[in-house]
gemmi code that builds the backbone of each chain (N, CA, C; Angstrom):
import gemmi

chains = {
    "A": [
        ("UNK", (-20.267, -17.893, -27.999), (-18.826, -17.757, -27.748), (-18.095, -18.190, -29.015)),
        ("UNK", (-16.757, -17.703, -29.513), (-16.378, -17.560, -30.795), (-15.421, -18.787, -30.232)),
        ("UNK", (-15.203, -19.700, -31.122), (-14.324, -20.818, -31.205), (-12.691, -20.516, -31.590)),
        ("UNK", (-12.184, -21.488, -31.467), (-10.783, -21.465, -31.962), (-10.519, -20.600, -33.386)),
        ("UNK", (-9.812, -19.871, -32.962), (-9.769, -18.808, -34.817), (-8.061, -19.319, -34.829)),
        ("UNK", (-7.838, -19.360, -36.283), (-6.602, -19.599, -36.962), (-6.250, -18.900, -38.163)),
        ("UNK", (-5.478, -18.301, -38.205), (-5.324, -17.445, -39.545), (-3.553, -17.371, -39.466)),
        ("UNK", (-3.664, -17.548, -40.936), (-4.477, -17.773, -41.925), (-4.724, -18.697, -42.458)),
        ("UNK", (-5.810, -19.214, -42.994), (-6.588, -20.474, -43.434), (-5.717, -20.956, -44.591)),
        ("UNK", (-4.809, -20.167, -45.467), (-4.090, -20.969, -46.265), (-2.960, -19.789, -46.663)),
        ("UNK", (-1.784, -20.591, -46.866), (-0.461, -19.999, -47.220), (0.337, -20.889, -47.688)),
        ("UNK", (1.244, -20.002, -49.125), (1.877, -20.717, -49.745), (2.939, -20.208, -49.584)),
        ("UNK", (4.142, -20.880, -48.915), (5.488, -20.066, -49.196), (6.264, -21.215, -49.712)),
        ("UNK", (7.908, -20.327, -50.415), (8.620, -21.279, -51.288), (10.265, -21.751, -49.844)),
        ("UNK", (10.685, -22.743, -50.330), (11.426, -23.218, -49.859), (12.970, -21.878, -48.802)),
        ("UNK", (13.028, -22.142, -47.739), (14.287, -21.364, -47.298), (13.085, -20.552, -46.679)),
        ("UNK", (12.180, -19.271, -46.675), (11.355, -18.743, -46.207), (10.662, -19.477, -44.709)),
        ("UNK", (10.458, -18.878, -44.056), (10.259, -18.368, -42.897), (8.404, -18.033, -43.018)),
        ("UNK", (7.853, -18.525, -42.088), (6.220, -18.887, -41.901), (5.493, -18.365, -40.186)),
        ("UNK", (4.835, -17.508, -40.100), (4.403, -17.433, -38.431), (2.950, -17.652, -38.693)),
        ("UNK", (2.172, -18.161, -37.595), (0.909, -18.853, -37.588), (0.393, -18.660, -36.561)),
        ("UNK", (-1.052, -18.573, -36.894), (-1.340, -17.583, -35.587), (-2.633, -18.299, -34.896)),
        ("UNK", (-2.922, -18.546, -33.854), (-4.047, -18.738, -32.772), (-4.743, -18.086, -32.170)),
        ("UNK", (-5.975, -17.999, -32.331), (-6.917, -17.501, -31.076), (-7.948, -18.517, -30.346)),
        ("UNK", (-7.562, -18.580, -28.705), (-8.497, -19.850, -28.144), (-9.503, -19.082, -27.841)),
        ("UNK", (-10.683, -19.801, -27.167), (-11.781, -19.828, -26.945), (-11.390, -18.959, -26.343)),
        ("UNK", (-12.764, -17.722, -25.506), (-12.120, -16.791, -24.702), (-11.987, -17.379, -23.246)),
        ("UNK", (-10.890, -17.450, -22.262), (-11.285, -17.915, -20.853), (-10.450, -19.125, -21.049)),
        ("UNK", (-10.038, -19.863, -22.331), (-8.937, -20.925, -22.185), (-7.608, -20.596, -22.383)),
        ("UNK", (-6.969, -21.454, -20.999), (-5.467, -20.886, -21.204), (-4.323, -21.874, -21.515)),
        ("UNK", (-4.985, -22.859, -22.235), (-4.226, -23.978, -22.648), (-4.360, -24.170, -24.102)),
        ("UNK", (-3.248, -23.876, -25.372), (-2.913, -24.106, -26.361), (-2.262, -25.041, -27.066)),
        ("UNK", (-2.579, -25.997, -27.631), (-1.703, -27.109, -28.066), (-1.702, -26.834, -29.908)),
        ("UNK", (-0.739, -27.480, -30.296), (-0.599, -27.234, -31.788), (0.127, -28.442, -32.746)),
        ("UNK", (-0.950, -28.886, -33.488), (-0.607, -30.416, -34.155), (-0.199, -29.955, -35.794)),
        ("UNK", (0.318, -30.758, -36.044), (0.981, -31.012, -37.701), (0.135, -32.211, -38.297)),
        ("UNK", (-0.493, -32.094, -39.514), (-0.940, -33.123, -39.891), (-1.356, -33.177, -41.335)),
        ("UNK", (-0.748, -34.630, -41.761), (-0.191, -35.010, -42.728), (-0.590, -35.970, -43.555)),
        ("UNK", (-1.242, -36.236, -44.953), (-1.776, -37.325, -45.624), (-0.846, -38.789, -44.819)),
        ("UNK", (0.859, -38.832, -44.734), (1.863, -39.817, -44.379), (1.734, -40.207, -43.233)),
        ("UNK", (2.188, -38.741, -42.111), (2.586, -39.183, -40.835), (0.899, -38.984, -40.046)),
        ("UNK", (0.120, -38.351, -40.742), (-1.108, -37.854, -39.764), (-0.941, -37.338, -38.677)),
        ("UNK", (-1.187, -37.389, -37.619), (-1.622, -35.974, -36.294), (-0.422, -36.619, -35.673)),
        ("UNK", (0.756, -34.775, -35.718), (1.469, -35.255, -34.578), (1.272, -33.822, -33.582)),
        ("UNK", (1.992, -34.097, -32.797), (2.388, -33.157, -31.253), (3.076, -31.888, -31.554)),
        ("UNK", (3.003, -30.988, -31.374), (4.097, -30.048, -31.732), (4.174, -29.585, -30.291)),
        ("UNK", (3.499, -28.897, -29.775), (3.933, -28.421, -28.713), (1.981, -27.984, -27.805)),
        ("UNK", (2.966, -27.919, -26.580), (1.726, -27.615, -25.810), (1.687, -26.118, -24.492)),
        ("UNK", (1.263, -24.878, -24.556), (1.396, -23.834, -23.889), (0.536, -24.012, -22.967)),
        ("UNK", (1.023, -23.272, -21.619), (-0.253, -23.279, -20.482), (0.163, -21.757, -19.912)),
        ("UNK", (-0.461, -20.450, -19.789), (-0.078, -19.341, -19.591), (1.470, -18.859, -19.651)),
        ("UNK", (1.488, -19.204, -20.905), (2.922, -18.776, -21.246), (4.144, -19.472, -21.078)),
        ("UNK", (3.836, -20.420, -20.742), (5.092, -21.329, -20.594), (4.333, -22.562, -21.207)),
        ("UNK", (5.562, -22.887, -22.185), (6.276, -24.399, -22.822), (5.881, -25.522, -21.791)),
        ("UNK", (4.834, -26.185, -21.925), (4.060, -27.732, -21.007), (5.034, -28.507, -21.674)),
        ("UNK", (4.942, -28.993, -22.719), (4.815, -29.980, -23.812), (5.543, -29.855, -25.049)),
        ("UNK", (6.544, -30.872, -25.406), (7.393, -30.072, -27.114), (7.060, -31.807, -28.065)),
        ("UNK", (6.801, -31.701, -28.984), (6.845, -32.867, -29.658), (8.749, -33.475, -30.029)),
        ("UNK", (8.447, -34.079, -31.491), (9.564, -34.961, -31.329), (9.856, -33.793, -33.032)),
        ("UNK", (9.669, -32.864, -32.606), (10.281, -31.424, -34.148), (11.586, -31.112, -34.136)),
        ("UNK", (12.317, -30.653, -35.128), (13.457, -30.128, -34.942), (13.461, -28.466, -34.822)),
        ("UNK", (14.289, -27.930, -34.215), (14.390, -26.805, -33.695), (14.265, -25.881, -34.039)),
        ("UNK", (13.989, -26.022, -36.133), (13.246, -25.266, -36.777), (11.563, -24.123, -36.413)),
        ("UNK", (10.976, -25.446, -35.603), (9.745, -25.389, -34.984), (10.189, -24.767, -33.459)),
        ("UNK", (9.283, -23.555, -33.956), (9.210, -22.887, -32.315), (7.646, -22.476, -32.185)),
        ("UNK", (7.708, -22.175, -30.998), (5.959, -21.138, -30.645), (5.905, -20.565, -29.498)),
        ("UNK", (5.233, -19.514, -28.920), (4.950, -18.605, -27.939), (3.699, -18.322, -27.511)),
        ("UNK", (3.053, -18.253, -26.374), (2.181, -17.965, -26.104), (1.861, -16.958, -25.469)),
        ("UNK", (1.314, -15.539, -25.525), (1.066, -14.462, -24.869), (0.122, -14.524, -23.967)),
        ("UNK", (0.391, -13.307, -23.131), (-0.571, -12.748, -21.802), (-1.999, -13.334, -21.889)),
        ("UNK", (-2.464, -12.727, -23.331), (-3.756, -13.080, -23.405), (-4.105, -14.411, -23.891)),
        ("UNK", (-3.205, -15.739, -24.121), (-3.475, -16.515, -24.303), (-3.375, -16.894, -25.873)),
        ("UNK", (-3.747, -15.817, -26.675), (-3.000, -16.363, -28.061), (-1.759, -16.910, -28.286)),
        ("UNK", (-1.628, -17.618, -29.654), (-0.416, -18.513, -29.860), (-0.278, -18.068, -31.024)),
        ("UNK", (1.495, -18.184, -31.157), (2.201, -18.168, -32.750), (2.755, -19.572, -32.365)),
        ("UNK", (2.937, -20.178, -33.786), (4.011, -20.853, -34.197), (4.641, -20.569, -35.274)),
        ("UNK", (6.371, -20.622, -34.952), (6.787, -20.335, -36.436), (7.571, -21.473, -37.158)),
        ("UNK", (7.583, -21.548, -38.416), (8.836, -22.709, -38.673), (9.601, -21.640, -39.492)),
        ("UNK", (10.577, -21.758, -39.221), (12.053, -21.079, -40.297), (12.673, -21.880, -40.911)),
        ("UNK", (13.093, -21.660, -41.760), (13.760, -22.388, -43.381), (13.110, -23.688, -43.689)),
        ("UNK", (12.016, -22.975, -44.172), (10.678, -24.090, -44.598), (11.731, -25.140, -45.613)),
        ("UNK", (10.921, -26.476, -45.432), (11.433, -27.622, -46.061), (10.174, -27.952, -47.010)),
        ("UNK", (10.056, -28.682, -47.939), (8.568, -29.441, -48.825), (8.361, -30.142, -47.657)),
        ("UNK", (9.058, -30.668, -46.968), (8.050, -31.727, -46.176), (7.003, -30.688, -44.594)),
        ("UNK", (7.607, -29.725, -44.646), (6.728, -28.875, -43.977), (5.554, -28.465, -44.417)),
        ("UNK", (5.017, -28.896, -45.298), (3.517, -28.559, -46.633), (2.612, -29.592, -45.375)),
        ("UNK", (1.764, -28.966, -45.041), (0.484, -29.650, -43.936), (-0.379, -28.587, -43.688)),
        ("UNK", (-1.374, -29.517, -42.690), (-2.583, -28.601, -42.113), (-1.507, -28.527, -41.167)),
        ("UNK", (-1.571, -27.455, -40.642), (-1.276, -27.289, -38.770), (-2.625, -26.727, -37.843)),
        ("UNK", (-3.170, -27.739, -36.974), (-3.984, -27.765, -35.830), (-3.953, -26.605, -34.637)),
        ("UNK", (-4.968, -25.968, -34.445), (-4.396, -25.407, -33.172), (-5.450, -26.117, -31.399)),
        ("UNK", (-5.204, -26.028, -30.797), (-6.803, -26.783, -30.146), (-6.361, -25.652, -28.947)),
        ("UNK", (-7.359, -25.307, -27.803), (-7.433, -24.847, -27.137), (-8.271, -25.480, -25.707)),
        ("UNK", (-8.224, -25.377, -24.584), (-8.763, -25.816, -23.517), (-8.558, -25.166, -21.776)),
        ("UNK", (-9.700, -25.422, -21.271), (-9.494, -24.417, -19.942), (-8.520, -24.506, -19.554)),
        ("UNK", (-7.598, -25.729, -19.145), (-6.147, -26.354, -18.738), (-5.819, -27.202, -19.301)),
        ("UNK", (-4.910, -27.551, -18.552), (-4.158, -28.686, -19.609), (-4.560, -30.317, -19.005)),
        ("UNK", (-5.403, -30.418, -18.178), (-5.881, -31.813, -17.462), (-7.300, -32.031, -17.388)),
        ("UNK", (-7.748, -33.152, -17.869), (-9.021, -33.401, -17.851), (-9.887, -32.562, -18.680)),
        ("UNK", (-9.235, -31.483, -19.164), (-10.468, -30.744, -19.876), (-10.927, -30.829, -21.351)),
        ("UNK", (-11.653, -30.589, -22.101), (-12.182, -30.827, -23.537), (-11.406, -30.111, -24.301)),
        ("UNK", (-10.923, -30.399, -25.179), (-10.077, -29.802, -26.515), (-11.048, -29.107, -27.300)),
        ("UNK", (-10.752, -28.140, -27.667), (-11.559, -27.742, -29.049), (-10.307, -27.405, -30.062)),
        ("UNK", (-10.952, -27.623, -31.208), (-10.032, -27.271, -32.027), (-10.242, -26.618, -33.353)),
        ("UNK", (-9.639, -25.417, -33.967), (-9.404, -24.830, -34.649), (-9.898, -25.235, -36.364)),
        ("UNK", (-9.819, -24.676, -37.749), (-10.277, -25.386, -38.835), (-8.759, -25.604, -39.356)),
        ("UNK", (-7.842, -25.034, -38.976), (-6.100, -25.429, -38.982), (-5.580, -24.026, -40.408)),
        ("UNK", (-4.305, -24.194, -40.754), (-4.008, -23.385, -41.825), (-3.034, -24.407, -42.497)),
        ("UNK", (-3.458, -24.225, -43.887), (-3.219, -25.455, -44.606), (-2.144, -24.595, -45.106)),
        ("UNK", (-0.769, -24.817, -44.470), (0.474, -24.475, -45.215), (0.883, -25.334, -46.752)),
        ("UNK", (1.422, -24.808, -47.763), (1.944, -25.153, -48.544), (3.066, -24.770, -48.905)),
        ("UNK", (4.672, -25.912, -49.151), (5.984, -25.297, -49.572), (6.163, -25.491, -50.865)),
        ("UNK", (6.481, -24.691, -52.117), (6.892, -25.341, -53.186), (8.359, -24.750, -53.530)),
    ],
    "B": [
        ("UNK", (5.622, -46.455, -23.131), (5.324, -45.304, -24.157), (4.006, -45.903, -24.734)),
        ("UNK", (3.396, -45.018, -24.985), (2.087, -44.931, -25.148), (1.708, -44.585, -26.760)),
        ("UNK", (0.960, -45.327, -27.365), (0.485, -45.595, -29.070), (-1.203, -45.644, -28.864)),
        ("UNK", (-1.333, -45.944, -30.751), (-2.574, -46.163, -30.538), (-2.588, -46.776, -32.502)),
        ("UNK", (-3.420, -47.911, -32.333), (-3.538, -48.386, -33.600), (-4.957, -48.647, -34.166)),
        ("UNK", (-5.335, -48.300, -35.405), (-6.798, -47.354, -35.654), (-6.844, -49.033, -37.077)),
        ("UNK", (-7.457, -49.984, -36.921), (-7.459, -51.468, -37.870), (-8.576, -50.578, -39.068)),
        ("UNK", (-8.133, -50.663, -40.181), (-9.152, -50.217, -41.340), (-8.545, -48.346, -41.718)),
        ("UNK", (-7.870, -48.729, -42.501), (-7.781, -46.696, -42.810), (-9.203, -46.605, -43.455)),
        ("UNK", (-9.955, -47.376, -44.254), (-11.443, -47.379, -44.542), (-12.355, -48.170, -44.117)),
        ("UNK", (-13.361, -47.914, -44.228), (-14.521, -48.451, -43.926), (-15.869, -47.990, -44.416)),
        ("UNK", (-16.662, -48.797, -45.458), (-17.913, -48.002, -45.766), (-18.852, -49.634, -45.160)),
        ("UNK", (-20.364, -48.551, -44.916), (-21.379, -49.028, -44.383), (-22.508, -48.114, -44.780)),
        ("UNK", (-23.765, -49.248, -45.096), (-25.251, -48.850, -45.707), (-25.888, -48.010, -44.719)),
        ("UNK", (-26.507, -46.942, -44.876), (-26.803, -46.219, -44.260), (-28.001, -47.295, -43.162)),
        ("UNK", (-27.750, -46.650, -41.851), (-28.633, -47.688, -41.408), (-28.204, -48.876, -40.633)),
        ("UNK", (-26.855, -49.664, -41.203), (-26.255, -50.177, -40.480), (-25.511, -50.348, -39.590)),
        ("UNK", (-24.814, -50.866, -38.790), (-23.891, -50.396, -37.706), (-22.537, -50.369, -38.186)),
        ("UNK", (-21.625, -49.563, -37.357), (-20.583, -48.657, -37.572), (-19.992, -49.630, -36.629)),
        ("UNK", (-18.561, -49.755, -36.819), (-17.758, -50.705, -35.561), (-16.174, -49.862, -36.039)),
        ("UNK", (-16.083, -48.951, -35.317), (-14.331, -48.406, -35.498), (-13.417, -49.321, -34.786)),
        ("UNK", (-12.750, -49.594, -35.212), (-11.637, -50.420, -34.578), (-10.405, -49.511, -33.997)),
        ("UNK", (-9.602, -49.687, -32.668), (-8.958, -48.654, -32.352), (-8.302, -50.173, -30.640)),
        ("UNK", (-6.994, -50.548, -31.052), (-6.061, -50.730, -29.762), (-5.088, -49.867, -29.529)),
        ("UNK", (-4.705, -49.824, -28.281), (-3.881, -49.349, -27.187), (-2.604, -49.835, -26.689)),
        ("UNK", (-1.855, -48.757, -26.389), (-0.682, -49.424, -25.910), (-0.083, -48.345, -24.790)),
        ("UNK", (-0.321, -48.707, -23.365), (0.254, -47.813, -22.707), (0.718, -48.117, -21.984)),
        ("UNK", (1.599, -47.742, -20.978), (2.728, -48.305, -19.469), (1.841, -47.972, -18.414)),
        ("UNK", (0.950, -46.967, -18.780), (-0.039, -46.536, -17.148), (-1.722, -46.384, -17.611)),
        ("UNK", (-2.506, -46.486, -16.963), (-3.793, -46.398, -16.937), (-3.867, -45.249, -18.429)),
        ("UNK", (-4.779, -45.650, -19.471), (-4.730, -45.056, -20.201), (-6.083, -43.854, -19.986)),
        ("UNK", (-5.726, -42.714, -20.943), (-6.991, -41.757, -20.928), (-6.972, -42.184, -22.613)),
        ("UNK", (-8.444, -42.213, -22.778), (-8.465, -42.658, -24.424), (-9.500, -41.513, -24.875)),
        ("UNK", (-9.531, -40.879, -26.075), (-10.414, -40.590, -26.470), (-10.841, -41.186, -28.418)),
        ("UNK", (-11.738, -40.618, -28.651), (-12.183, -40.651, -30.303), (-12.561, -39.150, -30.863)),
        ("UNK", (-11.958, -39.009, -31.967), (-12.349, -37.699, -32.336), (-12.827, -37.626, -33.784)),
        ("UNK", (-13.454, -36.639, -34.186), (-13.947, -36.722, -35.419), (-13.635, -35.722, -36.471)),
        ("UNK", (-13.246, -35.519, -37.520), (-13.074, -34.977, -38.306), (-13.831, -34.770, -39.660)),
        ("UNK", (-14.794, -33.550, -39.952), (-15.296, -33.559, -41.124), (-14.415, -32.915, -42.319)),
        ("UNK", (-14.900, -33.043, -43.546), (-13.867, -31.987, -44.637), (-13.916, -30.532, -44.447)),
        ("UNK", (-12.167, -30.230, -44.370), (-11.757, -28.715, -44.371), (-12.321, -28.177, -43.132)),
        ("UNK", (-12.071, -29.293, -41.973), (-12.408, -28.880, -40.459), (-11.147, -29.209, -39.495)),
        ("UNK", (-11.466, -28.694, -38.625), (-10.499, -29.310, -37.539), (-11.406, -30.111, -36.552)),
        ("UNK", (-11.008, -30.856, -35.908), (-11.006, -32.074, -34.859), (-12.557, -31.594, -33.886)),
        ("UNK", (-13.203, -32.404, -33.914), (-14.606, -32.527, -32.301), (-14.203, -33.634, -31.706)),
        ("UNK", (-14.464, -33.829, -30.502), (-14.522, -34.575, -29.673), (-15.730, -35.527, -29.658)),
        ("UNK", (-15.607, -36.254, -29.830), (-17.066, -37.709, -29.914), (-17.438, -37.889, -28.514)),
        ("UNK", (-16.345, -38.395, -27.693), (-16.051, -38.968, -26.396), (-14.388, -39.376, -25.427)),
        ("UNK", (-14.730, -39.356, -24.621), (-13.480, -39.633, -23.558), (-13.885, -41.209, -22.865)),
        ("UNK", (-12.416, -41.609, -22.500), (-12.528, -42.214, -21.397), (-11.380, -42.109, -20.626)),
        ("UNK", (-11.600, -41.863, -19.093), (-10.939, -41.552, -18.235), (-11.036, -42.046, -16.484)),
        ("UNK", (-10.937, -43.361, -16.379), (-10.962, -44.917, -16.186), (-12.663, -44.347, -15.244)),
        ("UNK", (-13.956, -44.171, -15.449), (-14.340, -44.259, -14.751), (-15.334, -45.209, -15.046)),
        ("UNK", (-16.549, -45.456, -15.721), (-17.314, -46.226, -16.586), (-16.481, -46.500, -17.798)),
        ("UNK", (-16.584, -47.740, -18.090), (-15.827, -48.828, -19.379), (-16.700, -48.438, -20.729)),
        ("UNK", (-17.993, -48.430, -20.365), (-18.756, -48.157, -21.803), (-19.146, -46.831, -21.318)),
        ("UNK", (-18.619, -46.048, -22.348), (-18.664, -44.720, -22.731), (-19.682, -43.717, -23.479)),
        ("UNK", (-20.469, -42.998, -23.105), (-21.576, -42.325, -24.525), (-21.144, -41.047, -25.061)),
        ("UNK", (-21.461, -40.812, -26.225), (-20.375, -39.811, -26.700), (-21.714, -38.646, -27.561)),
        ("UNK", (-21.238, -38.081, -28.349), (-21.837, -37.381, -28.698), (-22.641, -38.009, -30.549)),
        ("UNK", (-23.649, -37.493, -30.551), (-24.610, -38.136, -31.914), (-24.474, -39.644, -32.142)),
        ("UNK", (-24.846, -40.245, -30.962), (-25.039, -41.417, -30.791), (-23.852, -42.578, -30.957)),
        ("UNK", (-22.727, -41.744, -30.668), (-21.250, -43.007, -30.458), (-21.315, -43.112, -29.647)),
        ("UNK", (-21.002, -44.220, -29.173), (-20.418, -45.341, -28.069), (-19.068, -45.516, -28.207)),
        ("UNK", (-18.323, -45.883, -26.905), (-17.149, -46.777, -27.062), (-17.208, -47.665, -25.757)),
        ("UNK", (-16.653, -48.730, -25.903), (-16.225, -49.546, -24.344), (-14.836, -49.929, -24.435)),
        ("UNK", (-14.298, -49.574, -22.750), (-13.037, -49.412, -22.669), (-12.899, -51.173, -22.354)),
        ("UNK", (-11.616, -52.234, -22.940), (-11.619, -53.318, -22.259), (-10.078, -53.667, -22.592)),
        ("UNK", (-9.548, -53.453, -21.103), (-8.155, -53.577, -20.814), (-7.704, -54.751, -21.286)),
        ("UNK", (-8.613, -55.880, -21.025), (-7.664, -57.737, -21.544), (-7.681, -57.304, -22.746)),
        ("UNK", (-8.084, -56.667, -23.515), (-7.830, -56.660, -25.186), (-7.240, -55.618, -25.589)),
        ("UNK", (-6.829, -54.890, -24.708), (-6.274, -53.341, -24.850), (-6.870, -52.602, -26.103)),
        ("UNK", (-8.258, -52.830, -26.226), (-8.865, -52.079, -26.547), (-9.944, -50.771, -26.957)),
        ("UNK", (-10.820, -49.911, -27.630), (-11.725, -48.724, -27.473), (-12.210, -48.394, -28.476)),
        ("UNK", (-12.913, -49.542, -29.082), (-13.647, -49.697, -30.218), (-14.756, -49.099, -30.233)),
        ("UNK", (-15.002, -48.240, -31.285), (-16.186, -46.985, -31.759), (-17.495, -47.797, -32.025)),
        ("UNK", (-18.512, -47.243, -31.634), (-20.036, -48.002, -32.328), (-20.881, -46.907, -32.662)),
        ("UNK", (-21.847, -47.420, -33.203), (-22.812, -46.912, -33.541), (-23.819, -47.459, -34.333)),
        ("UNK", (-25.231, -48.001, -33.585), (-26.168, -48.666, -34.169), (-26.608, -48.653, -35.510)),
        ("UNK", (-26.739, -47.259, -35.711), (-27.478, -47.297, -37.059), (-26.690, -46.219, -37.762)),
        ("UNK", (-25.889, -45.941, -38.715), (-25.241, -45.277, -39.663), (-26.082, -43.900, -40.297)),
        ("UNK", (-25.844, -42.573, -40.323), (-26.353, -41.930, -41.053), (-25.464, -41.090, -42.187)),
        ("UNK", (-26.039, -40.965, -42.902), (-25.328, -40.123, -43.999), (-24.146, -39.135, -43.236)),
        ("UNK", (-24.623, -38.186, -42.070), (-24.453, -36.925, -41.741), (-22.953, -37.883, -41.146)),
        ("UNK", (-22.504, -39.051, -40.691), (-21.872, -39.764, -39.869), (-20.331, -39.933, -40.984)),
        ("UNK", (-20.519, -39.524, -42.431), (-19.354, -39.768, -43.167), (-18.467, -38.784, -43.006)),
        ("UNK", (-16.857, -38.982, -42.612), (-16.007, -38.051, -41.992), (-14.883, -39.050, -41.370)),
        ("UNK", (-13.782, -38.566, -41.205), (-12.398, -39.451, -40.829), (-12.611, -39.459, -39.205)),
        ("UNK", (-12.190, -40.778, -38.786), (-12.123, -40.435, -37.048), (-10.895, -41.403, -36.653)),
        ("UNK", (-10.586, -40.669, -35.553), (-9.275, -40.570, -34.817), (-9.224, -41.002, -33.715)),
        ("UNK", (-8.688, -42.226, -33.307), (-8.736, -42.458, -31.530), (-7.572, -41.761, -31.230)),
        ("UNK", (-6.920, -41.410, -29.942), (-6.183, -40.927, -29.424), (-5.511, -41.272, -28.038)),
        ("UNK", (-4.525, -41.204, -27.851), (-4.124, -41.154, -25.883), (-3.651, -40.386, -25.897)),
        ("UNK", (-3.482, -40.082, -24.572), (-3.167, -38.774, -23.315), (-1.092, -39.697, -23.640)),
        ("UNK", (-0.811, -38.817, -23.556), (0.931, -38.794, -23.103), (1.038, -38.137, -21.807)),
        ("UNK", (0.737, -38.904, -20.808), (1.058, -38.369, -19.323), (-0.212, -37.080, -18.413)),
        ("UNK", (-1.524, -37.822, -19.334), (-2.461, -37.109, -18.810), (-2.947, -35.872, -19.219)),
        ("UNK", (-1.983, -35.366, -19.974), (-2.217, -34.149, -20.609), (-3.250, -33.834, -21.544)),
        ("UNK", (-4.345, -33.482, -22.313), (-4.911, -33.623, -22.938), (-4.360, -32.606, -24.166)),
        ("UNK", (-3.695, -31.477, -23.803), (-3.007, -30.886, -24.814), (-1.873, -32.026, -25.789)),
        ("UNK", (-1.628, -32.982, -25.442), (-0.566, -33.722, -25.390), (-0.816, -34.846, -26.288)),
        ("UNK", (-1.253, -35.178, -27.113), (-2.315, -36.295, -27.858), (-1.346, -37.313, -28.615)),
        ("UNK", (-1.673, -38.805, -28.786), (-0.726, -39.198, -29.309), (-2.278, -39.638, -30.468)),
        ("UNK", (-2.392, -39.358, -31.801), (-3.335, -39.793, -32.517), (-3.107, -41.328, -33.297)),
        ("UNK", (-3.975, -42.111, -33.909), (-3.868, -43.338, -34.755), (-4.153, -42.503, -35.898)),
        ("UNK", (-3.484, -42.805, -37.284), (-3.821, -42.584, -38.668), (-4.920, -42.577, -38.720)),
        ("UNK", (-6.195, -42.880, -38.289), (-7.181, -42.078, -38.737), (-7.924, -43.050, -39.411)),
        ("UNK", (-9.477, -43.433, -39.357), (-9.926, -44.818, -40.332), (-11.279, -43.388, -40.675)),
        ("UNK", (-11.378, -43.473, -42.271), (-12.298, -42.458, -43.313), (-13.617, -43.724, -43.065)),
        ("UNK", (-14.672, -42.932, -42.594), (-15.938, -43.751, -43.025), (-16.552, -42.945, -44.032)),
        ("UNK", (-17.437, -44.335, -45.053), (-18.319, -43.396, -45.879), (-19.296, -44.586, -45.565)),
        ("UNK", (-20.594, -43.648, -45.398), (-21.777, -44.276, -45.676), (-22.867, -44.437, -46.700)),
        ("UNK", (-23.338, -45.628, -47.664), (-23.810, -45.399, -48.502), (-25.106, -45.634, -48.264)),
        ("UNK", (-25.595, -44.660, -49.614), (-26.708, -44.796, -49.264), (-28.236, -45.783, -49.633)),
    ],
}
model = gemmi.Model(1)
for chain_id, residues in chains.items():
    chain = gemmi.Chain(chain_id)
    for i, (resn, *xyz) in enumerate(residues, 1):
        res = gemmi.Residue()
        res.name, res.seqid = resn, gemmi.SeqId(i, " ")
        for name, pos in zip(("N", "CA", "C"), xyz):
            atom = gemmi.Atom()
            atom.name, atom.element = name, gemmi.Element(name[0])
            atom.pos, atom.b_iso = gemmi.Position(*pos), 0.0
            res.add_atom(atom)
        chain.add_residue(res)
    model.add_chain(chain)
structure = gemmi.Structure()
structure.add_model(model)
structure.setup_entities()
């Protein structure tokens, strides 16, 4: 069974630009969560999907959005990238959202300059 | 509100020796704790959970943890250190049970020498 896919594995965009990021969970999991993480702040929350609906939002500004489709894939986008938006972003996936095992993604190492 | 504080951003140990992650807690309700592991240019495995049922925990490639509430702690072990064991690890809590929902500690880098 094919694991968490994330693409793309690395992207560089410049400041003011606009970024979408993409998820694929395990096949059969319908729970998507998506972390930011940072040499400073390290692993935070961004948000958490369970068949298409918004579970879970971290503590982001409204820059940060994401969606989850029918089939369970996830975007996240950030619009009017900042330097401090330069991170890995996480994606993890799981059967539900309770009690079950996370897996997680190799992330896409955004960069802003 | 619920934290988690990870004592040592480093730690090296002789191959062979024992591993002791340090990792307290801070929560308002029964905590779900886990440890996770991170190798280079990877994303996150799961070591182990705890989810109040047994206190000492077995995890995967020979980690341990034991859960002990008077110390509000979920300190990582591991008897004997191997090379393959160098990689950043992460305790974590549940924010309201959720497991999508993770609140992580900064993270303590082990290297093992050899």
């Amino acid at each position: 069974k094919a694991g968490v896919t994330q693409t793309p594995r690395y992207l560089i965009k410049t400041r003011g630009q606009q970024v979408t990021l993409s998820c694929s969970p395990i096949s059969g999991h319908r729970s998507v969560s998506w972390y930011q993480q940072t040499p400073g702040q390290g692993l935070q929350f961004l948000f958490e999907y369970f068949s298409e609906t918004q579970r879970n939002k971290g503590n982001f500004p409204g820059r940060f959005s994401g969606r989850q489709f029918s089939n369970s894939r996830s975007e996240m986008n950030v619009s009017t990238l900042e330097l401090g938006d330069s991170a890995l972003y996480l994606c993890a996936s799981s059967l539900s959202t309770y009690n079950e095992k996370l897996f997680f993604g190799s992330g896409t190492q955004l960069s802003v300059l | 509100a619920q934290s988690v504080t990870q004592l040592g951003s480093h730690v090296s140990v002789s191959e062979g020796a024992l591993v002791l992650l340090r990792c307290n807690y801070s929560s308002s309700v029964p905590p779900y704790l886990f440890w996770y592991v991170q190798y280079p240019n990877q994303g996150l495995q799961l070591l182990l959970k705890y989810t109040s049922a047994a206190t000492l925990v077995k995890g995967i490639n020979g980690f341990e943890a034991e859960f002990k509430k008077s110390e509000t702690s979920f300190h990582l072990t591991k008897p004997s250190a191997h090379m393959s064991d160098a990689a950043e690890y992460f305790c974590a809590v549940t924010r309201g049970g959720s497991q999508g929902n993770l609140i992580f500690g900064k993270g303590t880098k082990l290297s093992v020498k050899p």
